[in-house]
PAPA-42687 format. One line per 8 residues: for each residue x, y, z of N, C-alpha, C. Coordinates in steps of 0.05 Angstrom, whole numbers. Last residue first. Example, Ala and Ser with C-alpha at 12.3 -4.5 7.8 and 13.67 -1.06 7.14 Angstrom:
residues 2
257:-45:142:273:-21:143:258:1:157 | 264:-114:156:246:-90:156:264:-66:156 .
This chain:
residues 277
437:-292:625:428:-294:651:454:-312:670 | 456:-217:595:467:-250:596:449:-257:627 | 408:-181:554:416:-180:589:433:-212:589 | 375:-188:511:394:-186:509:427:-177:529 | 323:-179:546:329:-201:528:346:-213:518 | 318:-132:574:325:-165:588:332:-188:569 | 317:-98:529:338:-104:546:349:-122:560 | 276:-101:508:295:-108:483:315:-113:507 .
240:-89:544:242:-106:545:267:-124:527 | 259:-29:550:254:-49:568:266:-78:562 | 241:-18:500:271:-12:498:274:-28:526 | 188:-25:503:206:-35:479:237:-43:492 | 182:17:535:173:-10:549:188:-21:531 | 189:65:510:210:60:534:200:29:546 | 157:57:472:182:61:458:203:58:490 | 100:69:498:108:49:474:139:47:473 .
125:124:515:107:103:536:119:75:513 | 127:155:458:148:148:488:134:131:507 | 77:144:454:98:133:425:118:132:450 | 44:178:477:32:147:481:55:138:464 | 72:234:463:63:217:490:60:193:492 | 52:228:405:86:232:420:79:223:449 | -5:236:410:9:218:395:45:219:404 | -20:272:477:-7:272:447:7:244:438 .
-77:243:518:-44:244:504:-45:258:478 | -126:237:533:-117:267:534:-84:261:524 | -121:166:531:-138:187:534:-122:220:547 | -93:121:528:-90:145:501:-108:167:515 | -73:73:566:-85:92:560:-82:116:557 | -42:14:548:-38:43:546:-62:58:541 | -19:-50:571:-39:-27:554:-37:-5:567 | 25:-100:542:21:-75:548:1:-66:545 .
17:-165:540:1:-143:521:-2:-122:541 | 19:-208:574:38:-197:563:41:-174:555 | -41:-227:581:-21:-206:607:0:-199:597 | -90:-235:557:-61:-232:541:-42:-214:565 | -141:-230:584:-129:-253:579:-100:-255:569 | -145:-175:582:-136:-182:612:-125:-215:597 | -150:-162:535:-121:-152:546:-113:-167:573 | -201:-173:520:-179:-193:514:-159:-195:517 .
-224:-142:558:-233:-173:574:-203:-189:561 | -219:-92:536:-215:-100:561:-210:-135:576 | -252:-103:495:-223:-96:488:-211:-106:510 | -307:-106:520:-295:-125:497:-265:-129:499 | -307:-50:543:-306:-81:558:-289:-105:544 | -311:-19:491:-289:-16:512:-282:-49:530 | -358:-40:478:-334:-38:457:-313:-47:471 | -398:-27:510:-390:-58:501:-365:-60:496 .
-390:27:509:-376:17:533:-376:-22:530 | -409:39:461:-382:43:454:-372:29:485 | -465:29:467:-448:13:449:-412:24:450 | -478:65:500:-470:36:513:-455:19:486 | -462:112:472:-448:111:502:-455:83:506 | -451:120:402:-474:115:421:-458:106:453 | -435:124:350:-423:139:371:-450:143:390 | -450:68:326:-411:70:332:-403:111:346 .
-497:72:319:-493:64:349:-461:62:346 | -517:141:307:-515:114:304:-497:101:314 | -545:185:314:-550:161:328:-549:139:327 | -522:223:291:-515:219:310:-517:194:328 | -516:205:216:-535:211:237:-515:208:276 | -460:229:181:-476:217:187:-496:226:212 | -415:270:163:-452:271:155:-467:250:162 | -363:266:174:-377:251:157:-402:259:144 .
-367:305:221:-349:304:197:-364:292:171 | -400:265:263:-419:294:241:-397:305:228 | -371:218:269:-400:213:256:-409:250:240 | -332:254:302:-333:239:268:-352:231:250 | -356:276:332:-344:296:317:-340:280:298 | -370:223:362:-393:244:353:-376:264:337 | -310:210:373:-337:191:351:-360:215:344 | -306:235:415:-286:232:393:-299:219:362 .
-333:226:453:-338:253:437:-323:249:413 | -333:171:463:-356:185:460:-352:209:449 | -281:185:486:-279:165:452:-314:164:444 | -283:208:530:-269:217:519:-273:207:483 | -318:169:558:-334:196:550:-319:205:529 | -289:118:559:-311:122:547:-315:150:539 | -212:132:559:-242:137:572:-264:133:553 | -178:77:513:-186:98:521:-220:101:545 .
-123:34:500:-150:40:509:-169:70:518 | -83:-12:468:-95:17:474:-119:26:477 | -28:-63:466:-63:-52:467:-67:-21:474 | 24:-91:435:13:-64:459:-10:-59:457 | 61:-140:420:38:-138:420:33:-109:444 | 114:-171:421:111:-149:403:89:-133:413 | 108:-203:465:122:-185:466:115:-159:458 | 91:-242:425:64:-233:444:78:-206:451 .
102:-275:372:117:-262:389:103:-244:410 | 50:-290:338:73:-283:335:80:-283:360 | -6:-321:345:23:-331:333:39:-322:334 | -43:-279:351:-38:-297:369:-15:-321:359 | -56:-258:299:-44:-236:322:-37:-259:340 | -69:-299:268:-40:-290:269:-29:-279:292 | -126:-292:278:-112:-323:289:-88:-316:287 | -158:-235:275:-137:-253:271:-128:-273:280 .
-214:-228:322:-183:-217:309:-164:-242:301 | -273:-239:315:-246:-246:326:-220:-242:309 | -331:-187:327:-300:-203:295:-274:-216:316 | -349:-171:365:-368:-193:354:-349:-209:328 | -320:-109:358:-341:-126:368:-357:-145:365 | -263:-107:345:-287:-107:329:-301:-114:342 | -192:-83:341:-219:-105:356:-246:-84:347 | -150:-81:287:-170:-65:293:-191:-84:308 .
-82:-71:291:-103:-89:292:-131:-77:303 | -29:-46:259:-44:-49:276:-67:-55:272 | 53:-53:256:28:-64:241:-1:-57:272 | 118:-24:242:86:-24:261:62:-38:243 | 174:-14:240:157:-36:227:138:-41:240 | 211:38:256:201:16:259:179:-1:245 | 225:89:249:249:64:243:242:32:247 | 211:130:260:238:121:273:248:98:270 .
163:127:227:187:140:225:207:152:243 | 137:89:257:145:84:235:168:101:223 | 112:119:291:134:100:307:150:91:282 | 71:145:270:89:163:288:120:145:291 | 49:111:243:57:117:229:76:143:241 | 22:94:291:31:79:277:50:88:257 | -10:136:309:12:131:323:37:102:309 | -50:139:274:-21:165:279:-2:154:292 .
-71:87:281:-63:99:254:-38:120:255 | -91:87:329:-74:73:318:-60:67:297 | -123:116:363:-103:138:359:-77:117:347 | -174:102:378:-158:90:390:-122:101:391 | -218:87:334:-214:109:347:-196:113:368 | -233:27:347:-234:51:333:-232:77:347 | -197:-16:396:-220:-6:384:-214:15:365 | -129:-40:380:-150:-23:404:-171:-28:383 .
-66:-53:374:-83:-67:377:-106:-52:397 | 3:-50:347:-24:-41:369:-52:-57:360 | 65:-92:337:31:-92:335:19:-72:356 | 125:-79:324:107:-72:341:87:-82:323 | 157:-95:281:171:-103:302:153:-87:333 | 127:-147:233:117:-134:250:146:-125:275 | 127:-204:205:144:-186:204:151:-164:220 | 90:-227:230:107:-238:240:137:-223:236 .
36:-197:201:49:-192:232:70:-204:234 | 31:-211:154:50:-204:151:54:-194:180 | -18:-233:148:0:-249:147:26:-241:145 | -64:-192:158:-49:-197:180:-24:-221:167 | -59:-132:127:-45:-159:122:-35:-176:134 | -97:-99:151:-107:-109:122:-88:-128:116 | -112:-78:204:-111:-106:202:-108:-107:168 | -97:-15:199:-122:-27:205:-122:-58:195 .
-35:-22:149:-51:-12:173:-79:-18:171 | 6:-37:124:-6:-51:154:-24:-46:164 | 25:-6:87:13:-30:82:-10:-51:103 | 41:33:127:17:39:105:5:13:94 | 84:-9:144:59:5:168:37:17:143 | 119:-16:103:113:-33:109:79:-19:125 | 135:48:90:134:28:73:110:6:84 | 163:62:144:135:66:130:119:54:115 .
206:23:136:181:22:163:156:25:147 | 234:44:89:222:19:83:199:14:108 | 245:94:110:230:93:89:209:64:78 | 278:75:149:256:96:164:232:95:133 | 321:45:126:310:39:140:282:50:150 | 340:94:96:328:77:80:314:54:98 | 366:119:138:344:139:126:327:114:121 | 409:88:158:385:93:182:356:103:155 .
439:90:111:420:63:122:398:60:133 | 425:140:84:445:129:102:430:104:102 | 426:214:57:421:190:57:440:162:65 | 411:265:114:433:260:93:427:229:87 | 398:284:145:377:282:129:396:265:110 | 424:317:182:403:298:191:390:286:168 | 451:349:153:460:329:162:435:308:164 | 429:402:137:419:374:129:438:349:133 .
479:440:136:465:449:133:453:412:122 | 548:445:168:541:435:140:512:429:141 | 584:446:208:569:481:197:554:464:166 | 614:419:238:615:416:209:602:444:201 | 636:455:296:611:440:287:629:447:262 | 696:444:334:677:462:319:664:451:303 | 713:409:403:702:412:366:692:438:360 | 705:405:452:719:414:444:732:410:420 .
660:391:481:671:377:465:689:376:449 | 642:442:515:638:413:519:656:395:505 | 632:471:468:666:483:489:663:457:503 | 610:449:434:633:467:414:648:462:443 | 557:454:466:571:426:449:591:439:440 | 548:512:466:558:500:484:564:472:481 | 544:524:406:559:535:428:576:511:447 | 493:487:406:511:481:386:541:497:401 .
451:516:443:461:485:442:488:481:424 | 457:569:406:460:557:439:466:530:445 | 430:551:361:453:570:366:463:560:387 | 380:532:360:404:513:350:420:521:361 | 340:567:357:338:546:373:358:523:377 | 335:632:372:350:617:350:354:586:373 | 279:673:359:285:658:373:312:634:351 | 258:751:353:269:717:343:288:703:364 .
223:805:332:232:775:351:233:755:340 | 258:859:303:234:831:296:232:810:316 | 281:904:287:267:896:305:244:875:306 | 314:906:246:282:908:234:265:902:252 | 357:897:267:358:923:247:334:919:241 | 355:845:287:360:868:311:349:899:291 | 345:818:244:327:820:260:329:839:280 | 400:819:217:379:832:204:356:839:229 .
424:795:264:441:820:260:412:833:242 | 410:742:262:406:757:286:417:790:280 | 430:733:210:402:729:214:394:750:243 | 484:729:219:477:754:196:441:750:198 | 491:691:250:497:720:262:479:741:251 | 477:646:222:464:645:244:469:684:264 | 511:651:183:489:657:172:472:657:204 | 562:639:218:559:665:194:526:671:192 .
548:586:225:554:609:248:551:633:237 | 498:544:209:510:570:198:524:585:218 | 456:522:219:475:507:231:494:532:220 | 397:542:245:411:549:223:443:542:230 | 326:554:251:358:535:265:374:541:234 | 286:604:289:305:591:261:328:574:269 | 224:640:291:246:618:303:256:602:281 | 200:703:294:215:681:273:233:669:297 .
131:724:301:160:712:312:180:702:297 | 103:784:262:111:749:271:131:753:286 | 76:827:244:82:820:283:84:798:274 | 78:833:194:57:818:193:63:815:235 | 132:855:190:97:872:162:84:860:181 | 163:828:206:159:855:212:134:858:210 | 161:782:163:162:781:201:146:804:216 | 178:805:121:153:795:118:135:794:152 .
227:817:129:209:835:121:186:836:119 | 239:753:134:254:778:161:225:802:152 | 243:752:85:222:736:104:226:745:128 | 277:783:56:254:781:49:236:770:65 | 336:772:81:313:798:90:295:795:80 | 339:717:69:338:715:92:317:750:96 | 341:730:16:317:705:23:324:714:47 | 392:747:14:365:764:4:338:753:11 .
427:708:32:426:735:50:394:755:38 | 414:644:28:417:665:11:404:694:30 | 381:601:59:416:605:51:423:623:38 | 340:554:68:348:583:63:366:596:71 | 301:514:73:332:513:52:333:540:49 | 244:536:85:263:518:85:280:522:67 | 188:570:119:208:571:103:239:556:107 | 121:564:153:153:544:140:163:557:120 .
80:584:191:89:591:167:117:578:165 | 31:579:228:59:571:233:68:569:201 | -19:616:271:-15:607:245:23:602:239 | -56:605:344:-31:611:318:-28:603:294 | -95:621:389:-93:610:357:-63:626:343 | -88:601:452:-80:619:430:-84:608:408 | -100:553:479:-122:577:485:-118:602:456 | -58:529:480:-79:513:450:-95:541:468 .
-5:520:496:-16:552:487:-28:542:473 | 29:479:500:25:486:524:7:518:526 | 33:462:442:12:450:463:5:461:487 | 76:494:432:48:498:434:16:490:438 | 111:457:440:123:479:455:87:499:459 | 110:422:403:108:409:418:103:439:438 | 123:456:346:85:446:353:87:441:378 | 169:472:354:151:494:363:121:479:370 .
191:423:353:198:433:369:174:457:378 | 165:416:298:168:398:322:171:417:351 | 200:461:270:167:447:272:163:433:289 | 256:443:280:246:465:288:217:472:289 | 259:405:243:271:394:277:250:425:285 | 238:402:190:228:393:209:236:398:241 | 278:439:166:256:458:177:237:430:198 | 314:419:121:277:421:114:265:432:139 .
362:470:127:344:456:111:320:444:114 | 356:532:144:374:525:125:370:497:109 | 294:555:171:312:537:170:331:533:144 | 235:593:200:264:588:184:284:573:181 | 175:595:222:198:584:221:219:586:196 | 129:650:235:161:645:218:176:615:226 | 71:650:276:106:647:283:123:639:249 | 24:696:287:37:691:268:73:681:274 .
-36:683:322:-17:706:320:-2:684:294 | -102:709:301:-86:687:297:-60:696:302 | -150:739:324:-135:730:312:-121:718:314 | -198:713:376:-181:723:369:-159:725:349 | -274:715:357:-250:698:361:-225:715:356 .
């Protein structure tokens, strides 16, 4: 197997926007193994050559956002002197917003983060969705400003807790074969409600890597091909009766994938709603 190559992120503060960015950017390179090293809140010219030095020693990349014009120079200025590649993923955009807009950036390091309504909003989502999750309170769907709703294995957990921190209040429901879901799920607001479905073969393999995570036997029938195509049918039969109920098939998506699908039908429908007739 080939080593692992080595990317640096760097950031002045927590370094998420620039994680993101790189995980999404490496989807399009899963043949390569990479290892992704985080350094955050880094603001001190000695911290900056020490991990610059580290870059070098080891062939990494360093990609850095650094709202810093100063510190965004004096970073590109070490890396030229230690010949290191680096990528500055802020710089550029931030520029050209400057002559666009004809402002000069705050230069003030965790804006995004700064505590606000929006934050305490994104805290309380979570909040609520860990509580929510896999059917454990359905008397609290009405609170709900999404329900999913699939079989196991169905990608309703990540994605739940994907949507949650933007701000939303996700609750999701687990169909069971032979368990009628909730009498609630069918009270609230149907709107709310998105189903998710996947290929058999695809949620066939997805189950056999779980069943042998676990240590269980292979042959047991939650990763068996007709028991999982009951499954599927099952799911199938109660989406066709609920025509309201978006469904989304998860199969080969990134959790970000099936969350924009989710999040542009939302914003859809939030629209007609609030459209004068």
């Amino acid at each position: 197997m080939a080593e692992a190559r080595q990317i640096f992120v760097l950031s002045d503060a927590t370094g998420e926007t620039a994680e993101k960015v790189v995980r999404a950017a490496m989807l399009q390179f899963t043949s390569v193994p990479v290892t992704l090293r985080m350094y955050t809140r880094v603001r001190l010219e000695a911290e900056m050559r020490s991990i610059i030095g580290r870059a070098k020693h080891e062939g990494a990349l360093l990609v850095f956002t650094v709202v810093s014009t100063a510190h965004r120079e004096l970073l590109r200025r070490i890396c030229d002197e230690e010949n290191v590649d680096a990528v500055d993923l802020i710089g550029a955009l931030m520029a050209k917003l400057s002559t666009y807009l004809g402002a000069q950036p705050k230069g003030v390091p965790g804006l995004l983060h700064t505590l606000s309504d929006e934050y305490f909003k994104r805290v309380e989502a979570v909040e609520f969705t860990v509580r929510n999750d896999d059917g454990r309170e359905p008397r609290n769907l009405p609170k709900a400003d999404l329900v999913l709703v699939g079989i196991s294995r169905t990608s309703k957990t990540p994605l739940s807790t994907f949507l949650a921190q933007k701000g939303l209040k996700v609750a999701n429901v687990p169909l069971v074969l032979g368990i009628e879901p909730p009498k609630e799920l069918f009270e609230i607001d149907q709107e709310k409600i998105f189903g998710l479905t996947i290929k058999g073969e695809s949620l066939l393999q997805i189950r056999q890597a779980r069943l042998k995570h676990l240590g269980m036997p292979p042959d047991t029938s939650y990763g068996q091909r007709d028991h999982i195509a009951q499954e599927i049918k099952y799911a199938q039969q109660l989406f066709r009766l609920h025509a309201s109920w978006p469904v989304i098939d998860i199969t080969g998506k990134a959790v970000e994938e099936t969350a924009a699908d989710i999040l542009r039908i939302k914003k859809d429908r939030d629209g007609r709603r609030t459209t004068p007739r």
